[in-house]
C-alpha positions in Angstrom: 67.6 -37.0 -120.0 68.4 -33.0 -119.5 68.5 -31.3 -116.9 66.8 -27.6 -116.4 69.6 -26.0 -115.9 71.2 -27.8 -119.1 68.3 -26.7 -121.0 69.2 -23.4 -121.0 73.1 -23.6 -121.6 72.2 -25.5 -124.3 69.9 -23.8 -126.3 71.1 -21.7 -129.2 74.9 -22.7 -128.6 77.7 -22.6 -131.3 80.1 -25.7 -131.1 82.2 -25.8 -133.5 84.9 -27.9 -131.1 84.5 -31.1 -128.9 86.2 -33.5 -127.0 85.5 -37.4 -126.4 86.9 -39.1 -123.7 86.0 -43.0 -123.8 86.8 -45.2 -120.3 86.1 -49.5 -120.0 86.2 -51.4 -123.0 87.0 -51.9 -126.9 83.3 -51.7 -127.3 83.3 -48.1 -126.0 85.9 -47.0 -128.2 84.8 -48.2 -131.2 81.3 -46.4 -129.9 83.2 -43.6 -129.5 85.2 -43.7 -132.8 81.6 -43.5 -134.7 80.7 -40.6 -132.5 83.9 -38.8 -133.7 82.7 -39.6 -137.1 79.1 -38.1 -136.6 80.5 -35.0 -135.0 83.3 -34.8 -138.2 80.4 -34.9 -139.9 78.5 -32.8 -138.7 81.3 -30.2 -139.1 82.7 -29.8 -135.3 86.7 -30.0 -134.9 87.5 -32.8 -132.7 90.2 -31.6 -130.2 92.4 -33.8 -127.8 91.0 -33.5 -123.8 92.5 -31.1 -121.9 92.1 -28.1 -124.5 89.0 -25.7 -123.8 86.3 -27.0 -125.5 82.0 -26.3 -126.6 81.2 -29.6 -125.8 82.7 -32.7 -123.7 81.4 -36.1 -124.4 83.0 -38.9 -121.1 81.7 -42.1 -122.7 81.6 -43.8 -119.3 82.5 -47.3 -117.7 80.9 -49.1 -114.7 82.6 -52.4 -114.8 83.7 -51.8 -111.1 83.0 -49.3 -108.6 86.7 -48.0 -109.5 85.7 -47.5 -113.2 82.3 -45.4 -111.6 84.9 -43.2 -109.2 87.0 -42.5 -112.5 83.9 -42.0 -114.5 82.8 -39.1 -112.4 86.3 -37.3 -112.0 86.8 -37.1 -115.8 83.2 -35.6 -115.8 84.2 -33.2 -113.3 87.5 -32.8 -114.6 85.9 -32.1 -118.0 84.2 -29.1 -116.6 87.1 -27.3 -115.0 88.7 -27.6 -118.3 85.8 -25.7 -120.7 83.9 -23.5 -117.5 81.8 -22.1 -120.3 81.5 -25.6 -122.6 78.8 -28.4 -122.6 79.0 -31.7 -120.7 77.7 -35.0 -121.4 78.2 -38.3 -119.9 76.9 -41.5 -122.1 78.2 -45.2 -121.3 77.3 -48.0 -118.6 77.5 -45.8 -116.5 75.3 -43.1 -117.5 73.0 -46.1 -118.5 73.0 -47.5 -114.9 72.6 -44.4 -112.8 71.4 -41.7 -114.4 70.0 -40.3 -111.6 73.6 -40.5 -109.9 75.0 -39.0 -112.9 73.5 -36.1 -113.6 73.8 -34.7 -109.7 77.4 -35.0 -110.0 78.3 -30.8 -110.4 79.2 -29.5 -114.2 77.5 -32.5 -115.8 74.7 -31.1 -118.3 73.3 -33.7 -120.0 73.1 -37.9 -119.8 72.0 -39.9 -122.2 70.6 -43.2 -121.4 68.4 -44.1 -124.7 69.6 -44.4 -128.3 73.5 -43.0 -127.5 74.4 -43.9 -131.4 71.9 -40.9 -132.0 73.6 -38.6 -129.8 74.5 -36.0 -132.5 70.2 -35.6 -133.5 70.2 -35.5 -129.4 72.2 -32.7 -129.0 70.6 -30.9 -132.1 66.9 -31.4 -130.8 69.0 -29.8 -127.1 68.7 -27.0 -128.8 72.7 -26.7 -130.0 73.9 -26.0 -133.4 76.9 -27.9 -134.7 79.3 -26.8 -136.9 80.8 -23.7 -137.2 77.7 -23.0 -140.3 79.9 -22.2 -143.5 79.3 -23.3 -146.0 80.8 -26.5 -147.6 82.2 -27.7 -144.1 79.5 -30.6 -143.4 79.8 -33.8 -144.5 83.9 -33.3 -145.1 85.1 -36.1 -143.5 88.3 -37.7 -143.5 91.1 -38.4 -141.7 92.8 -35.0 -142.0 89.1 -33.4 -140.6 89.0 -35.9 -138.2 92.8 -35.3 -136.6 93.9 -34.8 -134.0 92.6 -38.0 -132.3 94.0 -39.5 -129.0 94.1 -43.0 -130.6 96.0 -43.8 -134.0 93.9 -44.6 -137.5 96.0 -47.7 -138.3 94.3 -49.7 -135.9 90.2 -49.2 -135.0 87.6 -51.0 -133.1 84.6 -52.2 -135.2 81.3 -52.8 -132.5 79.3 -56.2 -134.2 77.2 -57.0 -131.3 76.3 -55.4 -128.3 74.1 -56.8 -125.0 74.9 -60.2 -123.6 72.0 -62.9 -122.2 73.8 -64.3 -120.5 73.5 -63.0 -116.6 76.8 -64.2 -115.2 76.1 -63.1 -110.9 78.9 -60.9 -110.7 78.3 -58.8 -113.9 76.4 -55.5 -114.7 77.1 -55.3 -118.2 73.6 -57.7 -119.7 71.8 -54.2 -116.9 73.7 -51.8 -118.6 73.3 -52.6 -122.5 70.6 -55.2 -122.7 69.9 -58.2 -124.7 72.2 -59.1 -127.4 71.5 -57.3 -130.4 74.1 -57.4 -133.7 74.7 -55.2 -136.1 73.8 -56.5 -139.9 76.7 -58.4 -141.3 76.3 -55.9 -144.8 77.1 -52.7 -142.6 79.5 -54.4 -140.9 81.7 -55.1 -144.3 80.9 -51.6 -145.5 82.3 -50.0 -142.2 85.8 -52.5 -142.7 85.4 -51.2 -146.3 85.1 -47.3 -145.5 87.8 -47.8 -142.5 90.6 -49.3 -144.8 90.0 -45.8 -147.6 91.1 -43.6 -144.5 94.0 -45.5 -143.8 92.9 -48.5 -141.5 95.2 -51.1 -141.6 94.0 -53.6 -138.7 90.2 -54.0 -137.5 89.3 -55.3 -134.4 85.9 -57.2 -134.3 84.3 -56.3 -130.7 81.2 -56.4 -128.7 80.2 -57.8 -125.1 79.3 -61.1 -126.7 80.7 -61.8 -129.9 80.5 -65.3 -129.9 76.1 -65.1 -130.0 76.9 -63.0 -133.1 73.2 -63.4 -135.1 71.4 -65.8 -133.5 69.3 -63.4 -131.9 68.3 -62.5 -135.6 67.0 -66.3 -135.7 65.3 -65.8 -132.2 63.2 -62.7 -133.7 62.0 -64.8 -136.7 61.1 -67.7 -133.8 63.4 -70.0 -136.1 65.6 -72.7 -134.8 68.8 -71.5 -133.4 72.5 -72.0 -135.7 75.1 -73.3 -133.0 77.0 -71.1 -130.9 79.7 -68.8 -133.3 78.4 -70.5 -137.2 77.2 -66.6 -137.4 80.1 -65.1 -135.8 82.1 -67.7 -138.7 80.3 -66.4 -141.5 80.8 -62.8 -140.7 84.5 -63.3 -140.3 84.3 -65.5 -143.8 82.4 -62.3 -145.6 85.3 -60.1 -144.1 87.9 -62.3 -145.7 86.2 -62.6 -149.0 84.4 -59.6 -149.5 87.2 -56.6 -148.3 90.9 -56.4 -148.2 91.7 -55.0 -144.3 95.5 -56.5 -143.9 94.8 -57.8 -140.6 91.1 -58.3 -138.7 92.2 -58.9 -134.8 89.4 -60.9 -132.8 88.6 -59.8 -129.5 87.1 -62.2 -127.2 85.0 -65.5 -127.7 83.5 -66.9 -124.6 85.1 -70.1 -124.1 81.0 -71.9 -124.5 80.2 -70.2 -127.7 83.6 -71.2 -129.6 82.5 -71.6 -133.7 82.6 -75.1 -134.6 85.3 -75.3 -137.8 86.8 -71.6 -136.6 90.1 -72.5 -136.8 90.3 -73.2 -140.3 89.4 -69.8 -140.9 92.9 -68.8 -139.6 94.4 -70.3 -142.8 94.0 -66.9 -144.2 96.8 -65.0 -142.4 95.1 -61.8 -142.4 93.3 -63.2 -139.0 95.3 -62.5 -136.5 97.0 -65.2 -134.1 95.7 -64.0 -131.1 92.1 -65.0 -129.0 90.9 -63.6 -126.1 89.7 -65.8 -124.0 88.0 -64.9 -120.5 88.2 -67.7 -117.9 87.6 -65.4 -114.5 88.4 -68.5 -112.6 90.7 -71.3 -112.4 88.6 -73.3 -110.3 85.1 -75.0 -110.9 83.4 -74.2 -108.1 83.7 -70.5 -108.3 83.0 -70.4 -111.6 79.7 -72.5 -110.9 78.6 -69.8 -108.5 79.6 -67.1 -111.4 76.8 -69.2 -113.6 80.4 -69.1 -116.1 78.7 -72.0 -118.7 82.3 -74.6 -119.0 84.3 -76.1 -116.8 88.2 -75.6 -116.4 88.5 -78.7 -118.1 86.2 -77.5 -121.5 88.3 -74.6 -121.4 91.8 -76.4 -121.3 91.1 -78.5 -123.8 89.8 -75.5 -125.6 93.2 -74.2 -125.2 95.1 -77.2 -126.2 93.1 -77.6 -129.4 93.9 -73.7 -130.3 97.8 -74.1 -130.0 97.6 -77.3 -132.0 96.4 -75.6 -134.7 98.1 -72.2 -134.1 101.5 -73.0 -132.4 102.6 -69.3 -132.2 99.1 -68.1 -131.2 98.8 -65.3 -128.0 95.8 -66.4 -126.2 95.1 -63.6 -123.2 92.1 -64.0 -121.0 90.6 -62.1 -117.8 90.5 -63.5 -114.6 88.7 -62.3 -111.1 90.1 -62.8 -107.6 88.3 -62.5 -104.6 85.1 -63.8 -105.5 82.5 -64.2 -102.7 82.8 -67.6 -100.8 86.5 -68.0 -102.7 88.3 -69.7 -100.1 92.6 -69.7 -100.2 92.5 -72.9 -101.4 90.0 -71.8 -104.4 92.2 -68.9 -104.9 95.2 -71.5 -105.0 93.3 -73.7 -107.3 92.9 -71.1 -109.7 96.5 -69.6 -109.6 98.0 -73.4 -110.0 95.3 -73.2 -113.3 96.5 -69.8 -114.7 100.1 -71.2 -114.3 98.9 -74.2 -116.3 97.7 -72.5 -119.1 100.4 -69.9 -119.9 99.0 -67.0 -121.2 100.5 -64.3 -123.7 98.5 -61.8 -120.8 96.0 -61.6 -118.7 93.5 -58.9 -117.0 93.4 -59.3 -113.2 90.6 -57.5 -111.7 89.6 -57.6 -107.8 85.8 -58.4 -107.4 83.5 -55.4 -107.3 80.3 -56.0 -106.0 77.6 -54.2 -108.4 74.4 -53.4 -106.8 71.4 -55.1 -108.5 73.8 -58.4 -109.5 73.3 -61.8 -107.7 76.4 -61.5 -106.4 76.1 -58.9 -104.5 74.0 -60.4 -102.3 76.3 -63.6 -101.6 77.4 -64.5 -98.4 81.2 -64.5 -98.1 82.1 -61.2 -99.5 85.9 -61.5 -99.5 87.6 -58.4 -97.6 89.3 -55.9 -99.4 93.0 -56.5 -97.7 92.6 -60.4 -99.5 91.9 -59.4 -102.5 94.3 -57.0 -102.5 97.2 -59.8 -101.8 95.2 -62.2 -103.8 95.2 -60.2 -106.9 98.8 -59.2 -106.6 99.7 -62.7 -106.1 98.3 -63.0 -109.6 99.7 -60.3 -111.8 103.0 -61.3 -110.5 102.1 -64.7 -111.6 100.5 -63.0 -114.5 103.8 -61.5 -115.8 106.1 -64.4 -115.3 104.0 -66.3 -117.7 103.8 -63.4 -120.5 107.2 -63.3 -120.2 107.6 -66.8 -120.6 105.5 -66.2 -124.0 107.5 -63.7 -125.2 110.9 -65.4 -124.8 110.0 -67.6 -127.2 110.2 -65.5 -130.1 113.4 -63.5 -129.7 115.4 -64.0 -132.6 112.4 -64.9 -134.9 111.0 -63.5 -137.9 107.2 -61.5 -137.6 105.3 -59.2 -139.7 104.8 -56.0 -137.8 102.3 -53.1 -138.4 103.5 -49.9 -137.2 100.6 -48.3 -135.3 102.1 -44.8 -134.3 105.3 -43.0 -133.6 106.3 -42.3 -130.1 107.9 -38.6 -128.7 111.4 -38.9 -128.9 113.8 -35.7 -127.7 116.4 -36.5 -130.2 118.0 -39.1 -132.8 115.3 -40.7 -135.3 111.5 -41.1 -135.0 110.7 -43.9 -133.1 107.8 -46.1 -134.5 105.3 -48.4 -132.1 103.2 -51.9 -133.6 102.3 -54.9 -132.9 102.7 -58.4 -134.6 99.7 -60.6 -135.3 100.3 -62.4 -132.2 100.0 -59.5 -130.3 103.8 -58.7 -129.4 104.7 -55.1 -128.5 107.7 -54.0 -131.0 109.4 -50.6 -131.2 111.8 -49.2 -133.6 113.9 -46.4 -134.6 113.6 -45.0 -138.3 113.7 -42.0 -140.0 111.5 -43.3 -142.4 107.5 -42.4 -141.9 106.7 -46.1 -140.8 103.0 -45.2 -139.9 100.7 -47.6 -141.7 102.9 -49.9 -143.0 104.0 -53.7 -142.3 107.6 -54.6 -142.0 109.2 -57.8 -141.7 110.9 -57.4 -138.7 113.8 -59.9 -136.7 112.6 -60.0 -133.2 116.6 -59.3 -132.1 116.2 -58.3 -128.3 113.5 -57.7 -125.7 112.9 -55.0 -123.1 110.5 -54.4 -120.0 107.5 -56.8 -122.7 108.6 -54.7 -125.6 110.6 -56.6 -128.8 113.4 -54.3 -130.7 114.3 -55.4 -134.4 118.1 -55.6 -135.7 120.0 -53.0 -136.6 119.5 -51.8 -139.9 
């Protein structure tokens, strides 16, 4: 979708620089990653936002209406920042109202149809990519593709995208569709092309990875394999058929858990940390969310996880201020949360999303409750992932060093995470980036672990 007035700033234009800013989920950024690619590709310089730019891309969010408000000031932000530049918005957003989008002032183009084409999109515009020497396109790698926002040790790998399964309060199955995966051979060969330019952690991601494949077997009309054998045998194929240090999951829905998944973490190259999303602690809200388990499936779910993993971070989401969620509901689902003990864990206030079931609930919870309701959870949320990370201090974990922080004087100071998902930093004046270090979890600040002395 262009506009007229886009028609014309776009025809004939040079860019040889662009920016990407991606808002929302894992699954944007990793959409957003293989953007960067195309563009490298194609021979523009990718540039940090905020420098003057031919083109802006604002991969958009519209999770709630706060992720829609932020979605259209980075848009117009992005215009005040390159007058004379390009802007596109693509994302849920975008997707959902397009119309909505493209009045909002500087915006020039939004794409709603075939976003991981955008680069052929902008060429049919009428723009010319690249600064035309020769020998620049198709040189791709990570020194074309620097400077990013986001390190290369760690990347987001999209498997599946759309979801079926209509929960009331969610946009998302609206915004992207039925579920749809990628094949598991381009999968491996995207893990495979990642770790040559110097990924050392992939994170598997998608709205629904658990339904991985089995809408492959509902195209052929064959029988259906059981919720996650397809998202297991892509993980086995990772394991056997690359050699990525670490591959992170990102979150199973508790209903589509892979029978025998557990035994994959033998192989300690999977990561000891599941994501989890419960939204509520309490049965009856989740019955009016159409959430497929019960607070029981999903404790027992739990249980059987740590059993089997007894250093494991499991994180989850959770929503407060549901319609018809009554204080004692609310209370229900805090005295659950407390139960379960997560490593962390999202809090987000109900947004009602024009076109869901929910929306149209009786009992909308006021804003002031859910306000105090979801405060009344972080705090309860950061008592228990500090309870979590107690447990390790003085203990012995593998840590990749992901990027190295500004520092005003002394050594370099080097950020990473262990494979259960614990935050460590460290001083060195050695060049740390990419590389895993056994590290003594000696003392812990404000969530973040510091090593011994050395």
């Amino acid at each position: 979708m262009i506009s007229g007035r886009a028609v014309d700033r776009m025809l004939g234009r040079r860019i040889c620089t662009a920016s990407v800013v991606t808002l929302g989920c894992k699954l944007n950024q990793a959409e957003s990653y293989r953007l960067q690619v195309d563009l490298a590709q194609a021979g523009v310089d990718l540039l940090p936002f905020g420098q003057p730019v031919d083109l802006s891309i604002v991969n958009t969010c519209t999770i709630t209406h706060v992720a829609d408000q932020q979605a259209r000031q980075m848009l117009r932000r992005a215009r005040r920042i390159s007058p004379d530049g390009c802007v596109v918005a693509m994302g849920c957003y975008a997707q959902i109202a397009p119309d909505e989008v493209a009045a909002i002032e500087g915006v020039d183009m939004v794409v709603t149809a075939e976003k991981e084409r955008l680069v052929a999109q902008l060429q049919s515009a009428g723009m010319m990519l690249g600064d035309g020497s020769d020998g620049v396109n198709g040189n791709i790698g990570p020194d074309h593709l620097h400077p990013l926002p986001e390190t290369r040790v760690r990347r987001f790998v999209k498997i599946q995208d759309g979801c079926d399964d209509y929960c009331t309060y969610c946009i998302v199955p609206f915004a992207r569709g039925h579920s749809i995966s990628r094949p598991s051979e381009a999968i491996v060969a995207e893990v495979r092309e990642l770790e040559a330019d110097g990924c050392r952690e992939v994170v598997l991601t998608g709205v629904q990875i658990g339904a991985y494949g089995r809408d492959r077997y509902r195209f052929r009309e064959a029988d259906l394999p059981p919720p996650g054998r397809p998202l297991g045998s892509l993980v086995q194929r990772l394991l056997a058929e690359t050699t990525i240090p670490r591959i992170r999951i990102s979150s199973i829905q508790p209903q589509d858990w892979p029978q025998d998944f557990l035994d994959l973490f033998q192989d300690a190259r999977l990561c000891r940390h599941l994501h989890l999303p419960l939204q509520a602690g309490c049965d009856a809200t989740l019955r009016r969310m159409s959430r497929r388990y019960t607070t029981d499936d999903f404790a027992q779910l739990v249980e059987r996880i740590r059993v089997a993993l007894p250093d494991v971070a499991i994180t989850g989401d959770m929503i407060v201020g549901f319609p018809g969620e009554t204080e004692e509901q609310h209370a229900e689902s805090l005295r659950f949360a407390r139960a379960i003990g997560f490593a962390d864990l999202h809090v987000f206030r109900y947004s009602p999303r024009r076109g869901t079931a929910a929306s149209r609930m009786a009992g909308q919870v006021n804003p002031d409750t859910k306000k105090h309701r979801s405060e009344e959870l972080r705090a309860l949320a950061e008592e228990s992932a500090h309870v979590f990370r107690g447990q390790f201090l003085g203990s012995r974990h593998q840590v990749l060093w992901e990027e190295q922080l500004p520092a005003a004087d002394g050594p370099p100071r080097w950020t990473g995470l262990t494979g259960n998902y614990l935050r460590v930093v460290r001083a060195s004046a050695e060049d740390l980036l990419g590389r895993e270090t056994d590290e003594t979890l000696a003392h812990l600040r404000d969530g973040v672990f510091g090593p011994e002395a050395r």
